[in-house]
C-alpha positions in Angstrom: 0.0 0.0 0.0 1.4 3.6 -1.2 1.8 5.7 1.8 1.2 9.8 0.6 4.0 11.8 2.4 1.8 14.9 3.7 3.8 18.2 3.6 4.1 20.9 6.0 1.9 24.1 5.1 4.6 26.6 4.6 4.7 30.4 4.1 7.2 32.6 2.3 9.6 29.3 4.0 7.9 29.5 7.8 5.6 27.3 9.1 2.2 28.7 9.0 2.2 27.8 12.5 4.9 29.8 13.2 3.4 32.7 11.9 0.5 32.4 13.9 2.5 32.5 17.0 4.5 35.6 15.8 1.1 37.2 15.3 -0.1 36.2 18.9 3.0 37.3 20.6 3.2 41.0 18.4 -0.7 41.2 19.6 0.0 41.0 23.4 3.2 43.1 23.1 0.9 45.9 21.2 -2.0 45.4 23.7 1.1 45.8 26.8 2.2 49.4 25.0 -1.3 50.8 24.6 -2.0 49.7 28.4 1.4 51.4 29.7 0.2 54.3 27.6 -3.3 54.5 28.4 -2.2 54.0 32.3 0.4 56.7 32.1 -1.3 60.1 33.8 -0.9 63.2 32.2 -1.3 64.9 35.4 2.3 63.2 36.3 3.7 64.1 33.3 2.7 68.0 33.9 3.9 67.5 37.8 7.3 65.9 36.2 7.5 68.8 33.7 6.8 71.6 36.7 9.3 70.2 39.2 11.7 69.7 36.2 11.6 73.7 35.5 12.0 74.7 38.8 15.0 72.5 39.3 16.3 74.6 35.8 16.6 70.7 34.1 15.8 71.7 30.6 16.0 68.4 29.1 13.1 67.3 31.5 11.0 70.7 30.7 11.3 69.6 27.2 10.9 65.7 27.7 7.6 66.5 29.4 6.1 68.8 27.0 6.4 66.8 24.0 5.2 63.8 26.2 1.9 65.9 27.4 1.2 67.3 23.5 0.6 63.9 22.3 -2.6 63.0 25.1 -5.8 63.6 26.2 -4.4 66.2 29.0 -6.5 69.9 29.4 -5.6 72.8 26.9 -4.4 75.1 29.5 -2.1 72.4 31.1 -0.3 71.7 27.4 -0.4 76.0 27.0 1.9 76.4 30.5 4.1 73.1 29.2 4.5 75.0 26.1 5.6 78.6 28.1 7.8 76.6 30.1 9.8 75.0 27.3 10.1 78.2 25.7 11.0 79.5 28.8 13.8 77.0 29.2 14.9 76.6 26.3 15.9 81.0 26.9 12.9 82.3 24.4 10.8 83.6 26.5 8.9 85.9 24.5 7.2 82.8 22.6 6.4 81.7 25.9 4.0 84.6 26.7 1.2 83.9 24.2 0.3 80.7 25.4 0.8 81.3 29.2 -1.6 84.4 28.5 -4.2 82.4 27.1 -3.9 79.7 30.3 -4.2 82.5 32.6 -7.5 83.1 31.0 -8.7 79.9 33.0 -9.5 80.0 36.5 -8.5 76.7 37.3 -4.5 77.5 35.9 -5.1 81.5 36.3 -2.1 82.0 39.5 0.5 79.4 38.0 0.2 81.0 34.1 0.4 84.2 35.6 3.5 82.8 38.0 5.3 81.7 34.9 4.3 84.5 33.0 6.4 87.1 35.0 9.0 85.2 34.8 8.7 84.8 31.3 9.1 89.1 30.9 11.7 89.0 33.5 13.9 86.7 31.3 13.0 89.0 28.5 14.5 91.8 30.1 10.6 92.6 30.6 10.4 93.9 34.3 7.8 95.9 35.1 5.0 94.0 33.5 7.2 90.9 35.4 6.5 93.4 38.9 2.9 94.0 37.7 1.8 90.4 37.1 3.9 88.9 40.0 2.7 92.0 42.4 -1.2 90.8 41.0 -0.3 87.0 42.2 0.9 87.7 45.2 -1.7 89.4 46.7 -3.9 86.3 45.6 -1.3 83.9 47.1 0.8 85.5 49.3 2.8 82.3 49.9 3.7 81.5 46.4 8.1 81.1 46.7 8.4 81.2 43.0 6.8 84.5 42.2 8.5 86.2 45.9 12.0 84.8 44.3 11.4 86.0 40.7 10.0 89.2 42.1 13.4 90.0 44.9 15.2 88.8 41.5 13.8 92.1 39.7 14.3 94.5 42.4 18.0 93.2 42.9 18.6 94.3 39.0 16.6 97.6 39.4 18.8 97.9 42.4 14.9 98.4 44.5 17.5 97.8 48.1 14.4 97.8 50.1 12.1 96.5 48.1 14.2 93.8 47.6 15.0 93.0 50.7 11.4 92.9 51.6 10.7 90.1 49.8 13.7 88.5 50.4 12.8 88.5 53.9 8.7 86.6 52.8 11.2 83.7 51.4 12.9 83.6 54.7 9.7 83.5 56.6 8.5 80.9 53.9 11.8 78.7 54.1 12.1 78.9 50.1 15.2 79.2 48.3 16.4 79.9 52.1 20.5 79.7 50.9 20.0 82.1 48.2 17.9 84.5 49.9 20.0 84.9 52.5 23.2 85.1 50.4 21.3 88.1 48.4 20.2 90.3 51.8 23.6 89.5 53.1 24.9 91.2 49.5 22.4 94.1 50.0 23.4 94.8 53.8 26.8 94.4 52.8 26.8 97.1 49.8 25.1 99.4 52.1 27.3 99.2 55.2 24.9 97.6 57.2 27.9 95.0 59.1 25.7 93.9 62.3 22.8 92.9 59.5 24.8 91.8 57.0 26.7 89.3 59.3 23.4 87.8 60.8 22.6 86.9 56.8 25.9 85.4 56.3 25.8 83.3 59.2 22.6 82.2 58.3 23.8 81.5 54.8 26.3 79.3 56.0 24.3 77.5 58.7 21.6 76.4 56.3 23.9 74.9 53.6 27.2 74.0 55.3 28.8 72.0 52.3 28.1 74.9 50.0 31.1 75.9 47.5 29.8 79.3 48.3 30.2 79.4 52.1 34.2 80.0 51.6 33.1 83.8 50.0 30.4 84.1 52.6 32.8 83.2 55.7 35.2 85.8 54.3 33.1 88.4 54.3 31.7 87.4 57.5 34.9 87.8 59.5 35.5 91.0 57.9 31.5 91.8 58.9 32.8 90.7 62.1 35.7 92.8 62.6 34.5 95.7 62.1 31.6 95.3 64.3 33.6 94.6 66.9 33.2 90.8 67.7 36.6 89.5 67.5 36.5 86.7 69.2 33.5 84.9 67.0 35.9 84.9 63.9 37.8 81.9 64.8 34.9 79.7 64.2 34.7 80.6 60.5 38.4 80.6 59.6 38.9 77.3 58.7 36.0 78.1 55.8 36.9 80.8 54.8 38.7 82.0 51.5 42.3 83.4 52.1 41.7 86.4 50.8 43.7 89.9 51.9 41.3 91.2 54.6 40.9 87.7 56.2 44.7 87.2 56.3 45.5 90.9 57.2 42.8 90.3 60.3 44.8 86.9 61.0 47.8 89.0 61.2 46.4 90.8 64.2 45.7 88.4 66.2 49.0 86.4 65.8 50.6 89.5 66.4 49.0 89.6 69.9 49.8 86.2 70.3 53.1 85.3 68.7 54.5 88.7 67.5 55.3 90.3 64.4 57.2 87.4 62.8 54.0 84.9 63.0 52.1 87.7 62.2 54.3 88.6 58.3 54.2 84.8 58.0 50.3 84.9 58.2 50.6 87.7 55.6 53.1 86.3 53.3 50.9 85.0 50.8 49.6 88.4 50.0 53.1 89.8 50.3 53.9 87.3 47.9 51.4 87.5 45.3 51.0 91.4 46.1 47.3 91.3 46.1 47.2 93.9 48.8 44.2 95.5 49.4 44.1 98.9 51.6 43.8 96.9 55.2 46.2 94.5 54.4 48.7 97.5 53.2 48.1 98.9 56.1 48.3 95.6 58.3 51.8 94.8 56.2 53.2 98.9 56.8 52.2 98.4 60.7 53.9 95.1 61.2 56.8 96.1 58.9 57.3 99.3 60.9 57.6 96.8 64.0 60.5 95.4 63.4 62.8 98.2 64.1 63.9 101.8 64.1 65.2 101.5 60.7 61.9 99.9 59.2 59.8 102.5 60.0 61.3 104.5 56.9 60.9 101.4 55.0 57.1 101.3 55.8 56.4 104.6 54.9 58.4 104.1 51.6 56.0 101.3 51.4 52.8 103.5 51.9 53.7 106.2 49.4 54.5 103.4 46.7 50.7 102.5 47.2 49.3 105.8 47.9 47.8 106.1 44.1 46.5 102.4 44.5 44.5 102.9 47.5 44.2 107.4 47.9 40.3 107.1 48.0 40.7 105.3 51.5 40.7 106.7 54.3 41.9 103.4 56.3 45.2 103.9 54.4 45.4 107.4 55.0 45.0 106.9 58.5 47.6 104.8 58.7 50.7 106.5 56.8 49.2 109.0 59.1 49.9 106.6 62.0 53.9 105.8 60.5 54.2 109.2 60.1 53.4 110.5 63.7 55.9 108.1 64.6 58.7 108.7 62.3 58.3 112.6 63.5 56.8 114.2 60.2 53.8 116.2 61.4 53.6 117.8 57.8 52.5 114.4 56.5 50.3 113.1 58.9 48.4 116.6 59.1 48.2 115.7 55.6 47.1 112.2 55.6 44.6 113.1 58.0 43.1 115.7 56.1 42.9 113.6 53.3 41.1 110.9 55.3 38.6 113.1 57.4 37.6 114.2 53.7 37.1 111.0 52.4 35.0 110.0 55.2 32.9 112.6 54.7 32.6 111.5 51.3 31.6 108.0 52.3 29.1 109.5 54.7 27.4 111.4 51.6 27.6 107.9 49.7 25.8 106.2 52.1 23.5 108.5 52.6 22.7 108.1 48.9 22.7 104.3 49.2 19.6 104.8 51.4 18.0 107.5 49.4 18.2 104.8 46.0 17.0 102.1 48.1 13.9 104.0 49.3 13.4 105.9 45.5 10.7 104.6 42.9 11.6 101.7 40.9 11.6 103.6 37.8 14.2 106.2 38.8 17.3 106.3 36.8 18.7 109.7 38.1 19.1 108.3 41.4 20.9 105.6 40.0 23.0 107.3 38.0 24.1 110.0 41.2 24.8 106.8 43.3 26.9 105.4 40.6 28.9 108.4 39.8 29.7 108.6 43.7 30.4 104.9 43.9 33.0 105.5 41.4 34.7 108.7 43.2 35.3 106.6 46.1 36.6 104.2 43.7 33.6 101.3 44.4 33.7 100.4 41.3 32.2 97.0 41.9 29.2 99.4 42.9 29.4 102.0 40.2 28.9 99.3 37.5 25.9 97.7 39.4 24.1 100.6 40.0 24.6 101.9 36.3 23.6 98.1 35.3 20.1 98.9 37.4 19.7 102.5 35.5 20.0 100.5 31.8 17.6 98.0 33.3 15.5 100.6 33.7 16.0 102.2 30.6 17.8 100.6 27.4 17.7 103.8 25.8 20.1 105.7 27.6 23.1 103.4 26.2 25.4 106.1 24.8 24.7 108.4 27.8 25.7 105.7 30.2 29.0 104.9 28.7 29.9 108.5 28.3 29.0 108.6 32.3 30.9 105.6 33.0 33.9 107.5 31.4 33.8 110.3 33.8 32.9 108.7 36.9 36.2 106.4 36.5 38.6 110.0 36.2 36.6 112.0 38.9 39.1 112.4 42.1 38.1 114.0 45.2 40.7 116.8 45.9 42.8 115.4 48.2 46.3 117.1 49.8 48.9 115.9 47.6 51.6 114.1 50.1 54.1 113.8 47.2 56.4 115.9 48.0 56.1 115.9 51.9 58.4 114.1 54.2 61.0 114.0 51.5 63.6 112.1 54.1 61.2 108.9 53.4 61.0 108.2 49.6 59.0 105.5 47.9 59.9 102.1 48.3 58.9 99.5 45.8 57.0 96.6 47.5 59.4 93.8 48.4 59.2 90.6 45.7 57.6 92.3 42.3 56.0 95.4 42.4 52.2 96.4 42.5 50.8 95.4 39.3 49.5 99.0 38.0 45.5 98.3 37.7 43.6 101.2 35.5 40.5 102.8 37.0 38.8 102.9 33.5 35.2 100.6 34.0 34.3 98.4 31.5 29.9 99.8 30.1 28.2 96.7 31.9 26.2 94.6 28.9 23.0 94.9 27.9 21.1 93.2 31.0 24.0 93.3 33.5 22.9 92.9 36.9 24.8 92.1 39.8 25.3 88.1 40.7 22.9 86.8 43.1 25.3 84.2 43.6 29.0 84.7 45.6 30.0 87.5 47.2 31.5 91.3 46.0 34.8 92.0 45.2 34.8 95.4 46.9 33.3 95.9 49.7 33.5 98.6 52.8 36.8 99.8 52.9 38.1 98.5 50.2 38.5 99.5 47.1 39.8 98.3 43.0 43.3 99.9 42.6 44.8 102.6 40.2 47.9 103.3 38.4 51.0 102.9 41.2 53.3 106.1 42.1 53.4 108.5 45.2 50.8 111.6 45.1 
């Protein structure tokens, strides 16, 4: 009997049976996606997208917008991921139109409107930011991210009280806490408030001790500390602090006290060294170099006079070639000296009393500004001349060409001081030991368009210090 061989049913070479698994397992696998789709919530996906922006990760801002534009999420939610993706991605002027038209919704109205001022902040924008950020706030008096964006715009208009208004809500709200008390630390500081300004640093410091910051904010809190008259608190922060001249000069001191003037140079050598001297470590450096002998002394003052240009809008240095020169018996140039600092004070005085008139003024003045800045720069603040000019362009773009020309002549105005270069000609100038003062030009750089001053780290200048000028005795 013929047995029929029976053949496999086969298709393009695969087993129809085969196939039919293949189709089975490609079913479930598509059924698994649409289920993991269908189960993902865009509510999450908006959350993700919000905390994403306010942690400034753009990739996520972006990730989560395109991810929300493809479901069945509300209009308004896909309108603020859409602002906030501009927004991120730093074109914030296509982020207004649809924040504008969530706003319109009472359900999103306060976080469009949130997002919206910051939108015209980043756009350089600030007083529609103020207005729509001043309108949320009274609504939600508690919301961090319109206080922070709001102190933000009054740091750059260089609004002092304003500011630190609202940088005192954060405090009260815990938000951004290390930032905010950075910035009112910066604000005291510029404005010679030491007692104030230390409290904010300390804070600063206490609320983020691993900070890369803290090293700048211990620094200026020993010097805050110094001159306020709490010596023995600065120990504590030492060992955080940045090196700088005024913490090594105040170092100095002490070891001078304790161990004498030889601990006390070694302290100082660094800036000896690298002859980054600013006017209290000059002085600190004259003092202890004037300790070491009869025959010093006329060393010390040679010192002074070699710096006099550097540092002749201080009246700290004056008073203390004053000081060297009392001692060396040259009454001509410590009458002098002292002249020149009495006026200089009085100077300072006038400053500062123009600090508190600009922190008080309206928002929108830019003469203010300008007066403060031209000041700044006479006492050679020039850390503070270009932030307070930055405030007066935020203010104003227009005024470009008249700032610069300003700029010019606040870096050239000197107050007239008694010339000491030809007094006490028995003590000539003495080039600093090592290499000599670098000669530093008192021209200032027009701040860019948008320049404010950093919100972040700490000022270069501060009270009682100054940049430096062109070296030689005057």
């Amino acid at each position: 009997m013929n047995q029929k061989t029976v053949q496999p049913r086969v298709k393009g070479g695969v087993p129809v049976w085969a196939w039919g698994v293949l189709i089975v397992v490609g079913l479930v696998a598509v059924i698994g996606i649409l289920r993991e789709v269908k189960s993902v919530d865009p509510t999450a996906v908006f959350e993700r997208g919000v905390a994403a922006f306010k942690t400034q990760d753009r990739d996520g801002v972006v990730k989560a917008a395109e991810a929300l534009d493809g479901m069945d999420a509300p209009a308004e939610a896909k309108q603020i991921m859409e602002g906030l993706r501009w927004i991120a991605l730093e074109r914030p002027l296509k982020a207004l139109k649809p924040l504008e038209e969530a706003a319109k919704s009472p359900q999103y109205r306060l976080q469009a409107m949130t997002y919206l001022g910051i939108a015209h902040k980043d756009a350089a924008e600030r007083f529609p930011a103020i207005e729509i950020l001043t309108e949320v706030l009274k609504e939600e008096p508690d919301n961090g991210q319109a206080l922070e964006t709001l102190a933000t715009i009054y740091w750059e208009l260089a609004a002092l009280d304003k500011a630190n208004e609202t940088l005192n809500r954060m405090i009260d709200l815990k938000h951004a806490l290390t930032n905010a008390y950075r910035v009112s630390a910066r604000i005291h500081y510029d404005r010679h408030h030491l007692a104030e300004a230390a409290e904010m640093y300390r804070a600063a410091i206490e609320v983020d001790p691993t900070s890369p910051l803290n090293g700048a904010a211990a620094a200026r809190l020993i010097e805050c500390l110094y001159w306020t008259g709490k010596p023995e608190e600065i120990s504590k922060y030492v060992g955080i602090a940045d090196m700088d001249p005024t913490v090594r000069a105040i170092q100095a001191e002490e070891e001078l006290k304790e161990k004498g003037v030889d601990a006390a140079l070694k302290v100082l050598q660094p800036v000896i060294d690298s002859q980054q001297f600013d006017a209290f470590a000059m002085v600190t450096f004259a003092r202890l170099s004037a300790e070491q002998g009869p025959d010093k002394l006329a060393e010390a003052i040679g010192y002074m006079r070699f710096a006099t240009p550097r540092f002749n809008r201080e009246p700290l240095f004056y008073r203390g070639l004053a000081e060297l020169a009392d001692k060396a018996g040259e009454r001509e140039l410590a009458d002098a000296c002292r002249q020149n600092a009495s006026q200089l004070d009085q100077l300072a005085e006038e400053f500062q009393v123009a600090v508190d008139e600009l922190a008080a003024a309206d928002i929108d003045d830019i003469e203010i500004r300008m007066k403060t800045a031209e000041m700044a720069g006479q006492l050679n603040r020039l850390e503070l001349a270009r932030s307070f000019y930055a405030a007066a362009r935020n203010i104003d773009h227009s005024i470009e060409a008249e700032l610069g020309e300003r700029l010019a002549r606040a870096s050239v105005i000197k107050p007239e001081l008694v010339s000491t270069k030809d007094l006490a000609p028995s003590f000539p100038v003495v080039a600093l030991p090592s290499t000599q003062l670098e000669a530093e030009s008192l021209e200032m750089a027009v701040p860019q368009a948008d320049e404010t001053p950093a919100t972040q780290g700490e000022p270069a200048s501060g009270p009682g210090s100054s940049d430096g000028s062109p070296e030689g005795d005057q």
